[in-house]
N, C-alpha and C positions, 0 to 999 in steps of 0.2 A: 389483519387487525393490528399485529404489532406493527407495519410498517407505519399505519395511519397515524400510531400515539409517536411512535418517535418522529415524525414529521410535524405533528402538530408543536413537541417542542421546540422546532428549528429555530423560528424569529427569536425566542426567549432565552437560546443557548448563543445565538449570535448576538444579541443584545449585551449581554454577558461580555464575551469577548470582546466586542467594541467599546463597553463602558473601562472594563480590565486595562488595554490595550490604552486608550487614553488619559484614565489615572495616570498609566504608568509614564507615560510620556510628559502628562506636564506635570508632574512632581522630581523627574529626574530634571527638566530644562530649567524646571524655577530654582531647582538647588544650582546648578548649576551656574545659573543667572545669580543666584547670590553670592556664591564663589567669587565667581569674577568680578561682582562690584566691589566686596570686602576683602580680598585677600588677595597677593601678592605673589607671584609666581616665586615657588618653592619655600614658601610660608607655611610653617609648620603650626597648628593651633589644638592644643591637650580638648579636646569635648567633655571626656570622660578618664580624667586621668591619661591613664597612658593605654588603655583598653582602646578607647577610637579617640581617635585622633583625625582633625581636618591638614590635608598635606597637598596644595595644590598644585597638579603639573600637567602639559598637557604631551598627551600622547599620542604619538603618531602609528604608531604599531597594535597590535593584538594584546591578548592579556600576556602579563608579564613584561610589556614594550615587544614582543618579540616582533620580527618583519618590520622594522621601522621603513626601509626603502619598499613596500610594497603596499603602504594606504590605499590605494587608487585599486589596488585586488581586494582589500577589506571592504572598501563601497561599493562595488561589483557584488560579492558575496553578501552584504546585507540587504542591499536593495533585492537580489534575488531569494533571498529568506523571506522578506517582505511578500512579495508577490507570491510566493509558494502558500505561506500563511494565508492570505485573500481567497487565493483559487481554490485551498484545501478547507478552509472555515466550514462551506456549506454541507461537510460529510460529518462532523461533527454533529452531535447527540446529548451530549453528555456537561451539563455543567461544571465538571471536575478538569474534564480536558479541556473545556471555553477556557478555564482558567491559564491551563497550562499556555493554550497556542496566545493568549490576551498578555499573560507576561508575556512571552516570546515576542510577540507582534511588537510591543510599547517596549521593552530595554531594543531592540534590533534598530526601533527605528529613532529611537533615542541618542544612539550611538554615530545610525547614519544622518541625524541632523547636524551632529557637529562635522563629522567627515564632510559632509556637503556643501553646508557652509561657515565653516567655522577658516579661521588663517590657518595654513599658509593660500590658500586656493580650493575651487570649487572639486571636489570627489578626493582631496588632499588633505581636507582640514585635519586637526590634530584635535580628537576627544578628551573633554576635559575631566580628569580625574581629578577624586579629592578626600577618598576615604582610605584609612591606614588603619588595621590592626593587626596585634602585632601575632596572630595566628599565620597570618599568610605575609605572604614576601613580595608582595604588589600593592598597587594602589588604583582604587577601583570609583564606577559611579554609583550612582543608584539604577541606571541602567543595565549595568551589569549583575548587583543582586536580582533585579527583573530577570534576568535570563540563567540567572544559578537558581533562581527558585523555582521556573517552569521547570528546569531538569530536574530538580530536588521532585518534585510532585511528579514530573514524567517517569522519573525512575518508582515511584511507591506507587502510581497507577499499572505501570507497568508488571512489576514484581506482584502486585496484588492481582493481575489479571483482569484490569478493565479494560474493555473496549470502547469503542470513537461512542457507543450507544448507550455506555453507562451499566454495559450490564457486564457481570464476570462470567468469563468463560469457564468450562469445565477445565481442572486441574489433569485431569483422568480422562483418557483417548476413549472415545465410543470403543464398548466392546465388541468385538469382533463375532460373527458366529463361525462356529466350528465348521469346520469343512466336513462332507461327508465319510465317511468311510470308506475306501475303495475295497471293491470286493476282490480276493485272490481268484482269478481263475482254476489255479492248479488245486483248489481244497473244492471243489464243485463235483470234483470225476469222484 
């Protein structure tokens, strides 16, 4: 019985994920695409005072630039994020977690749309950054809040103990039953 109801929501948690996972893609690409028409490489622009701030550059590396010589490993890795996400979608249950893997899926592939095709070259490109506050010491997309906010939520799914099926597992280990007594031989005589 349980298996039938959590199967029946499969289409409507994958639906989920795929609307998620698309949001998030062309809401990072269109900012992005704005970026680039209106602003100027290493243009600084106040949004909100000096709280966020638009700072355009583009990056070749990981968060924080780190690996700048190793792009060509960050598109390997995302594109295989990607496929992982696809292959694993269909064990999902759970509308909480569509969300989580629907972020994950839309900033990954968000990210590997500019490494792919973005300059200098195809799995090389350099993703464009453009948001600054001054809490962190990087400069980030909206792809990247996609993928800090699937972990945000993976971490509180987690911690709270749900599973791929929505349902919380027990805190507390089945209890055990006690073993028998074994009887002394030597008190018998």
């Amino acid at each position: 019985m349980a298996d039938s109801d959590s199967s029946k929501g499969t289409p409507r948690v994958l639906i989920v994920l795929i609307v998620v996972a698309a949001a998030s893609i062309v809401i990072d690409q269109v900012a992005k695409f704005l970026v680039v028409q209106n602003l100027e490489l290493g243009e600084v622009v106040p949004v909100v005072g000096d709280l966020i701030q638009f700072h355009f550059v583009k990056n070749s590396g990981a968060a924080f630039s780190i690996g700048n010589a190793y792009t060509w490993i960050f598109s390997i890795l995302a594109a295989a994020v990607t496929v992982f996400i696809i292959w694993f979608a269909r064990r999902i249950r759970s509308f909480a977690w569509a969300w989580v893997f629907g972020l994950l899926l839309g900033g990954t592939i968000g990210n590997l749309i500019d490494r792919l095709f973005k300059e200098p070259g195809f799995g090389v490109g350099h993703v464009i950054d453009f948001i600054t506050i001054p809490l962190l010491p990087a400069i980030f997309n909206l792809a990247d809040v996609s993928i800090t906010a699937a972990m945000v939520l993976f971490l509180i799914l987690t911690i709270r103990g749900v599973g791929l099926d929505g349902k919380r597992g027990s805190r507390d280990p089945e209890p055990q039953p006690e073993p028998a007594p074994v009887e002394d031989e030597s008190e018998k005589v």
